[in-house]
N, CA, C and O atoms as CSV, one atom per row, in Angstrom:
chain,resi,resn,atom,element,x,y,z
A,1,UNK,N,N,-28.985,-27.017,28.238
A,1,UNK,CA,C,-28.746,-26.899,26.813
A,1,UNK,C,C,-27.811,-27.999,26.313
A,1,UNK,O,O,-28.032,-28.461,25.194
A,2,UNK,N,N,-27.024,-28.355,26.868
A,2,UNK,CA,C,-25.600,-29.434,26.537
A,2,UNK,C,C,-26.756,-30.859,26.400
A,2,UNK,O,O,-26.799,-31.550,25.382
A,3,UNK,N,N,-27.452,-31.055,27.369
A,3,UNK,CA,C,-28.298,-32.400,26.995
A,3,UNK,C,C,-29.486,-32.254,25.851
A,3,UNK,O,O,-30.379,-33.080,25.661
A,4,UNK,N,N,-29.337,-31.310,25.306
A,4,UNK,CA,C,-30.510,-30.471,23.831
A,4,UNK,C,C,-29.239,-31.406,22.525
A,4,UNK,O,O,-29.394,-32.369,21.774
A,5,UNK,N,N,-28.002,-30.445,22.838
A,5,UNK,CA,C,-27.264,-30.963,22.081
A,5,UNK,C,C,-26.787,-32.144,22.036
A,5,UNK,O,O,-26.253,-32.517,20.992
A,6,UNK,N,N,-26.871,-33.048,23.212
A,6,UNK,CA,C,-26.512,-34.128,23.388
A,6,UNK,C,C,-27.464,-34.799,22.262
A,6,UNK,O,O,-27.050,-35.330,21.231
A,7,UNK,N,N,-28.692,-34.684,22.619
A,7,UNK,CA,C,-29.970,-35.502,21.962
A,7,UNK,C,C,-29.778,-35.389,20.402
A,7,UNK,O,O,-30.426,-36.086,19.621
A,8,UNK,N,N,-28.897,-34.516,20.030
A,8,UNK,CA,C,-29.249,-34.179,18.717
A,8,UNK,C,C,-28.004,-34.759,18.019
A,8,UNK,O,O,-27.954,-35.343,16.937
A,9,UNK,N,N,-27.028,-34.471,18.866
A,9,UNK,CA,C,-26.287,-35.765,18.081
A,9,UNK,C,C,-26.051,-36.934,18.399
A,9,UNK,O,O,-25.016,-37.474,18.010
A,10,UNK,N,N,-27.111,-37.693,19.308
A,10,UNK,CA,C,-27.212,-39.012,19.630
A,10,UNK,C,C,-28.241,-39.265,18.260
A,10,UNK,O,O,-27.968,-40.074,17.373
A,11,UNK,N,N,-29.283,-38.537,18.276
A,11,UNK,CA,C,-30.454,-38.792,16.742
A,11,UNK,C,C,-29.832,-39.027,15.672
A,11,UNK,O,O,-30.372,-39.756,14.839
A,12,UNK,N,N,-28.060,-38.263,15.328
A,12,UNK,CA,C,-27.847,-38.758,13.916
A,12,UNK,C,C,-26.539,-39.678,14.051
A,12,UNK,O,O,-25.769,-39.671,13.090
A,13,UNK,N,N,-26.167,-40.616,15.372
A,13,UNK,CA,C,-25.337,-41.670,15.097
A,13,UNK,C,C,-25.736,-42.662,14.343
A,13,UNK,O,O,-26.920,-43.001,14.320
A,14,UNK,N,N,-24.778,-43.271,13.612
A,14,UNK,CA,C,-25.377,-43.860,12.516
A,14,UNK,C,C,-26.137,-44.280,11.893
A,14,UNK,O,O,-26.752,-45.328,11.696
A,15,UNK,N,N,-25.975,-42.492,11.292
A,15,UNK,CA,C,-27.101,-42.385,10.397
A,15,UNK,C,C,-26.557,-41.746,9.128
A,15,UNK,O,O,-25.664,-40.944,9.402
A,16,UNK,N,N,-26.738,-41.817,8.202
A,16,UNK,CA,C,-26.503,-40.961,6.921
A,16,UNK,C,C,-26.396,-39.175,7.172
A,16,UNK,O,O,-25.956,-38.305,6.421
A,17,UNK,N,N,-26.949,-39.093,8.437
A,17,UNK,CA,C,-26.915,-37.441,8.549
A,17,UNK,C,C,-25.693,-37.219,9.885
A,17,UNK,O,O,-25.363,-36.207,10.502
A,18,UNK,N,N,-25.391,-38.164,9.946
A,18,UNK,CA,C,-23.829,-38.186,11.457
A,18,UNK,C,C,-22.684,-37.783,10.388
A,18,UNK,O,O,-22.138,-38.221,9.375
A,19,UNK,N,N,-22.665,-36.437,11.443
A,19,UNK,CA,C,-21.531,-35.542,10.315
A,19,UNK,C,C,-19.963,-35.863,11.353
A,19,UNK,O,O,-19.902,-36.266,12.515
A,20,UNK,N,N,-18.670,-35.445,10.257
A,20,UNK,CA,C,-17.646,-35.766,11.084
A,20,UNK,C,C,-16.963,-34.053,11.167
A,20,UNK,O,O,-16.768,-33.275,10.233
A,21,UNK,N,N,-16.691,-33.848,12.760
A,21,UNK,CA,C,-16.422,-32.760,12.994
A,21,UNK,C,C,-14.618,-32.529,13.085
A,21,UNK,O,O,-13.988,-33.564,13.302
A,22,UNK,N,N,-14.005,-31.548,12.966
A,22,UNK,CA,C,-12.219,-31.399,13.295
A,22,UNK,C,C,-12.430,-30.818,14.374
A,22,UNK,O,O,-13.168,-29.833,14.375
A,23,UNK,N,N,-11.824,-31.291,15.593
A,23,UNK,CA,C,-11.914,-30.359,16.654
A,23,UNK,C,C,-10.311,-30.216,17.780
A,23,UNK,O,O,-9.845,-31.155,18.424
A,24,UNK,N,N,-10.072,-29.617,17.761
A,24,UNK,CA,C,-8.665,-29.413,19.011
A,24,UNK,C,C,-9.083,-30.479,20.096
A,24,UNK,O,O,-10.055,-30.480,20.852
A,25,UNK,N,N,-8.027,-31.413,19.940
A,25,UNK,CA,C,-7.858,-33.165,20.788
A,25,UNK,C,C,-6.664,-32.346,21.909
A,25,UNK,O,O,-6.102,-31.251,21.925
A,26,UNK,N,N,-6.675,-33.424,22.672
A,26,UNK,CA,C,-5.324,-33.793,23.781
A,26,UNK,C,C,-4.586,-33.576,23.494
A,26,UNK,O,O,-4.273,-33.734,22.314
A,27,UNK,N,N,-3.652,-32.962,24.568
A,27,UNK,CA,C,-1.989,-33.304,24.322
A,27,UNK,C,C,-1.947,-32.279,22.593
A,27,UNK,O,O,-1.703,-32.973,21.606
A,28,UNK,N,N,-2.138,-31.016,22.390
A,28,UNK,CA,C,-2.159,-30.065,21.191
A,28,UNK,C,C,-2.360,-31.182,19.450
A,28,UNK,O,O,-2.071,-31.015,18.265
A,29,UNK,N,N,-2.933,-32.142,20.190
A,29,UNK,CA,C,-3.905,-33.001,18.682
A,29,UNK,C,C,-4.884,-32.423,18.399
A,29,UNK,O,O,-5.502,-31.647,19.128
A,30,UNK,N,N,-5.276,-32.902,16.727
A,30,UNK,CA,C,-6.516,-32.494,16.275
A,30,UNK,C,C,-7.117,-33.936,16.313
A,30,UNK,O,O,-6.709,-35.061,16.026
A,31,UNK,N,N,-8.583,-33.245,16.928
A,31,UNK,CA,C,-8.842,-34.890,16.546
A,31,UNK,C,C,-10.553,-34.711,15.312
A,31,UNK,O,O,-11.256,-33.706,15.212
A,32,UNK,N,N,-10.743,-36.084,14.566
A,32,UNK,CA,C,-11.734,-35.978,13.818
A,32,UNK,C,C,-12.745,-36.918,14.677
A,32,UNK,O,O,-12.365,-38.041,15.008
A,33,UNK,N,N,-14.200,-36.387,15.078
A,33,UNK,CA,C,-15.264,-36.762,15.834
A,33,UNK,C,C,-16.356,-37.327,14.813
A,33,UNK,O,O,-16.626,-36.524,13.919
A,34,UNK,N,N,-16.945,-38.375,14.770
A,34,UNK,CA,C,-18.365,-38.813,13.954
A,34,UNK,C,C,-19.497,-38.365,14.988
A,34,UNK,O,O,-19.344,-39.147,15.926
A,35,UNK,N,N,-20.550,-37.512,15.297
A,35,UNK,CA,C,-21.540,-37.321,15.836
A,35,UNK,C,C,-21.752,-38.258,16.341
A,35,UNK,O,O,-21.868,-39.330,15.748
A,36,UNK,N,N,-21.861,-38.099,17.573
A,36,UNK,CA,C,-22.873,-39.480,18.348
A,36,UNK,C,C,-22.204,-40.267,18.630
A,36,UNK,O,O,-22.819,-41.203,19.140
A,37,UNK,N,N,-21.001,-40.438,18.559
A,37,UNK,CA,C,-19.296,-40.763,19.226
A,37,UNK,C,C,-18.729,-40.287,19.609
A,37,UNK,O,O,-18.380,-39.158,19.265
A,38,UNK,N,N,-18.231,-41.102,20.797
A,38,UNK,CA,C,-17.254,-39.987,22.027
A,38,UNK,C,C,-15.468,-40.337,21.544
A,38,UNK,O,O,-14.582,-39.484,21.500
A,39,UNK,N,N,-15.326,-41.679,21.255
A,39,UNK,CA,C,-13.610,-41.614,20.327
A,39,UNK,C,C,-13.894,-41.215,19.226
A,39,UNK,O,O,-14.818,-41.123,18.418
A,40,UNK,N,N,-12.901,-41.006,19.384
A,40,UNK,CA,C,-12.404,-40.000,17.817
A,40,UNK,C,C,-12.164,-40.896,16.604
A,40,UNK,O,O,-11.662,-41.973,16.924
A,41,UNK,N,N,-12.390,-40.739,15.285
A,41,UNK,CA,C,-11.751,-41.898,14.420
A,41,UNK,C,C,-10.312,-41.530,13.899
A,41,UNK,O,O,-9.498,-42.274,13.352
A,42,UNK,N,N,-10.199,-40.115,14.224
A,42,UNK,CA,C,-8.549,-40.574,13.575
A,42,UNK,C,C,-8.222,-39.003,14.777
A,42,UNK,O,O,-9.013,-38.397,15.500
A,43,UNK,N,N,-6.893,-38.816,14.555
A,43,UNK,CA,C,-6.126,-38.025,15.533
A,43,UNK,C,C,-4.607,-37.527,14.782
A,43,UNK,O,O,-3.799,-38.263,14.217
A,44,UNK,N,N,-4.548,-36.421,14.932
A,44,UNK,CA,C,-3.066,-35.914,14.325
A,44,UNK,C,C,-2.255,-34.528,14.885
A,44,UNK,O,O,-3.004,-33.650,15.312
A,45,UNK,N,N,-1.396,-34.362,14.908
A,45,UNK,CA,C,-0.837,-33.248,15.231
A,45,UNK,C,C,-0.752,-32.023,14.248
A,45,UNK,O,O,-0.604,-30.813,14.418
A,46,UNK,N,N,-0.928,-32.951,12.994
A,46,UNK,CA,C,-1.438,-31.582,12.169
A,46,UNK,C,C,-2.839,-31.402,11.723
A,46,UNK,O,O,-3.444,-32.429,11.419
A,47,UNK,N,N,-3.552,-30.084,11.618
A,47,UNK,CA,C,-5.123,-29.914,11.512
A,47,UNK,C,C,-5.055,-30.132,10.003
A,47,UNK,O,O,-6.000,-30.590,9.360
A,48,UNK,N,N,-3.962,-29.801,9.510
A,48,UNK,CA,C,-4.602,-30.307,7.578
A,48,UNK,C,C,-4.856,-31.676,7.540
A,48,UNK,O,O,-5.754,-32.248,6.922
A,49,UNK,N,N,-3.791,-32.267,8.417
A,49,UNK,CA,C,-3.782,-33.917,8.473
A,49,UNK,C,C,-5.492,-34.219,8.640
A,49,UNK,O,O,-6.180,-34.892,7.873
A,50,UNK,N,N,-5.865,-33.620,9.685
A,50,UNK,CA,C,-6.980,-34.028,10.684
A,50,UNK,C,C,-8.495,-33.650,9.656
A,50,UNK,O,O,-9.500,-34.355,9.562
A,51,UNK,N,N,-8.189,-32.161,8.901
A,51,UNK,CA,C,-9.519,-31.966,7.894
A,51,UNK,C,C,-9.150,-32.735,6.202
A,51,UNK,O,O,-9.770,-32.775,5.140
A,52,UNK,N,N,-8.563,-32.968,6.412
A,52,UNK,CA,C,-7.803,-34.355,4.932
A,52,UNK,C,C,-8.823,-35.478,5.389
A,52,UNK,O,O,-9.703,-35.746,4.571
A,53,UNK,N,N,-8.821,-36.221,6.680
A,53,UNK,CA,C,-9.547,-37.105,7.211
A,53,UNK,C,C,-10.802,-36.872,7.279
A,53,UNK,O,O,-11.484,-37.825,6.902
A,54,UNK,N,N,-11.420,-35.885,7.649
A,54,UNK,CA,C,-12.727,-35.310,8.241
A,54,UNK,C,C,-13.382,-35.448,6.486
A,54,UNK,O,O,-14.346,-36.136,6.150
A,55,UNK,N,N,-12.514,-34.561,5.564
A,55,UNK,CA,C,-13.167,-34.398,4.387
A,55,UNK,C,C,-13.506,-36.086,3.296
A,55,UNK,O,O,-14.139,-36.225,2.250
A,56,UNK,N,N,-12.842,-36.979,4.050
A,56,UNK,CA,C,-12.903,-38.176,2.944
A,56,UNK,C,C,-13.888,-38.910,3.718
A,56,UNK,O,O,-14.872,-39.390,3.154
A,57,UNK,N,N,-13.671,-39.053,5.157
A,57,UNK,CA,C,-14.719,-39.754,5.887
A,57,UNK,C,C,-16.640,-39.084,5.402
A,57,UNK,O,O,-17.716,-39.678,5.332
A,58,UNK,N,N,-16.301,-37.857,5.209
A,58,UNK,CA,C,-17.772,-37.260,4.935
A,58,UNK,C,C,-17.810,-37.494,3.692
A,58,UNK,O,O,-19.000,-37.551,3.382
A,59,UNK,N,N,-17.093,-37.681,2.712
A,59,UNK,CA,C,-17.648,-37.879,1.350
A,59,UNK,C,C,-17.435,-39.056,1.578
A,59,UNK,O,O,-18.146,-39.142,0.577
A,60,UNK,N,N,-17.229,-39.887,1.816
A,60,UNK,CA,C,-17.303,-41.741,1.842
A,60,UNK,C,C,-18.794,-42.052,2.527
A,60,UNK,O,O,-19.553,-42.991,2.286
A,61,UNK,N,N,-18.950,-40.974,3.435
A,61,UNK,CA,C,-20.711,-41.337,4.092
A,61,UNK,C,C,-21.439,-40.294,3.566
A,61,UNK,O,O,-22.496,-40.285,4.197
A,62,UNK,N,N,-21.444,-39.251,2.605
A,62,UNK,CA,C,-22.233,-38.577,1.902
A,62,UNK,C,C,-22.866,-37.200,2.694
A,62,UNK,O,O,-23.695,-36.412,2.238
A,63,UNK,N,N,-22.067,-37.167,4.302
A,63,UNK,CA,C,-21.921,-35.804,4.808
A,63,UNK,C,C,-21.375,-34.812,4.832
A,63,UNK,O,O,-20.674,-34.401,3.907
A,64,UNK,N,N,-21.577,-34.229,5.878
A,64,UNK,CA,C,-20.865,-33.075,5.704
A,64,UNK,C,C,-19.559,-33.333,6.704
A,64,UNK,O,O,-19.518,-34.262,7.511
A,65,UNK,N,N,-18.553,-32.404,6.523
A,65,UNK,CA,C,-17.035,-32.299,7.442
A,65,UNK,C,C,-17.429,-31.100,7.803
A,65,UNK,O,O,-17.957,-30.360,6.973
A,66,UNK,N,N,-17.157,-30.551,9.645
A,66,UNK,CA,C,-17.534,-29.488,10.063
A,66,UNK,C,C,-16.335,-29.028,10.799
A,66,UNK,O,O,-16.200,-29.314,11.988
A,67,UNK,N,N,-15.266,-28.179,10.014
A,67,UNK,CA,C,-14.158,-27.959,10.506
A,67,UNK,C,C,-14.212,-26.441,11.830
A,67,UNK,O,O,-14.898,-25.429,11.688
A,68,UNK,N,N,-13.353,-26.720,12.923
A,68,UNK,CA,C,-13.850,-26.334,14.276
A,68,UNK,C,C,-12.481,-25.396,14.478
A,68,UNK,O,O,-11.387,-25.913,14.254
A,69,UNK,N,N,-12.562,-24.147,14.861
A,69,UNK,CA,C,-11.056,-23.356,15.266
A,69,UNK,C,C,-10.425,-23.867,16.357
A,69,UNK,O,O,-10.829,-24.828,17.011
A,70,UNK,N,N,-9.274,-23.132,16.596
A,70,UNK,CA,C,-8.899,-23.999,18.079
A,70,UNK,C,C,-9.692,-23.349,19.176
A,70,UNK,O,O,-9.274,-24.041,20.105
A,71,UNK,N,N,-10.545,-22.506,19.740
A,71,UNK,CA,C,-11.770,-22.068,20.545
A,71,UNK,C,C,-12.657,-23.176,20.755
A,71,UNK,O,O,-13.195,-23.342,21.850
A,72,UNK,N,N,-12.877,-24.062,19.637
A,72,UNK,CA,C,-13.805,-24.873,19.267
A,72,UNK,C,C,-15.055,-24.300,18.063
A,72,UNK,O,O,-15.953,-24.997,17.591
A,73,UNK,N,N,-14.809,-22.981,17.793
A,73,UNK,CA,C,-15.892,-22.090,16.755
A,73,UNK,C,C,-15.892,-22.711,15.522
A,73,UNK,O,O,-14.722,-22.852,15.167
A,74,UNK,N,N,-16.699,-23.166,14.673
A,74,UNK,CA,C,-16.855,-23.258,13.493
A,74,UNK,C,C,-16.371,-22.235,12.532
A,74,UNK,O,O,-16.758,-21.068,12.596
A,75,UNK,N,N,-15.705,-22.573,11.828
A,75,UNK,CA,C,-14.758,-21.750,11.116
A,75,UNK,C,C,-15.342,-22.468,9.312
A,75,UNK,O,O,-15.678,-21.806,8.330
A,76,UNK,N,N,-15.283,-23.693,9.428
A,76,UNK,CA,C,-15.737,-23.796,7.760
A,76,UNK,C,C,-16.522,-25.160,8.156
A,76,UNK,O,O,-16.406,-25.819,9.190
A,77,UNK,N,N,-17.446,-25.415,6.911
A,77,UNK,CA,C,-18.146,-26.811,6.645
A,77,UNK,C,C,-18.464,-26.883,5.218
A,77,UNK,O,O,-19.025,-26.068,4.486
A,78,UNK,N,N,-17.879,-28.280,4.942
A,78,UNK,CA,C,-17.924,-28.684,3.497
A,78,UNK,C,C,-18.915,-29.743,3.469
A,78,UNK,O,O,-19.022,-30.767,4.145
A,79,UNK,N,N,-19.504,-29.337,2.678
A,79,UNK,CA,C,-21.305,-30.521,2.290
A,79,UNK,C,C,-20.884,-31.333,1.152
A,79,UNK,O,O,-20.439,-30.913,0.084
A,80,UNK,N,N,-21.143,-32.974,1.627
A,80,UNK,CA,C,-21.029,-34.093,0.099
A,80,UNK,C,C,-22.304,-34.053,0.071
A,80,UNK,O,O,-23.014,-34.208,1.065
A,81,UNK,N,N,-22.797,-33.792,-1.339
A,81,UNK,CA,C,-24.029,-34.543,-1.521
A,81,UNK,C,C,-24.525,-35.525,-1.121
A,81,UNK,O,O,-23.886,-36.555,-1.333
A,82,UNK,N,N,-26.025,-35.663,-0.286
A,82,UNK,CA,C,-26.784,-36.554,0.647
A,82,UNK,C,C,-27.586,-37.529,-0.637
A,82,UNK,O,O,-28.354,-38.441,-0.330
């Protein structure tokens, strides 16, 4: 299943549909992920810091921000118009 998901967000690296996710980073960071990238584009110790980032990067590329609990569970996602 992990290589299902792999495939699926290798299909939307840059692409208009490569969404940026908030997810619990290293060392108690949040970090913000672009689909289909393994570094992170930005990193913070605070998660508002980290979905502040997530939310401008997705409206600057017209996706969505898919904010992640610390479990890793999806907890919220905010859609920019495509």
């Amino acid at each position: 299943m992990a290589d299902d998901r792999g495939n699926y967000f290798e299909e939307r690296e840059g692409t208009g549909d490569a969404r940026f996710h908030v997810v619990p980073g290293d060392k108690e960071q949040w970090a913000v992920k672009e689909e289909g990238k393994d570094d992170p584009v930005f990193t913070s110790v605070s998660k508002d810091e980290a979905v502040n980032e997530a939310k401008k990067q997705a409206e600057e590329a017209n996706t969505k921000a898919i904010i992640h609990d610390e479990d890793g569970e999806i907890e919220d996602q905010i859609e920019y118009d495509q």
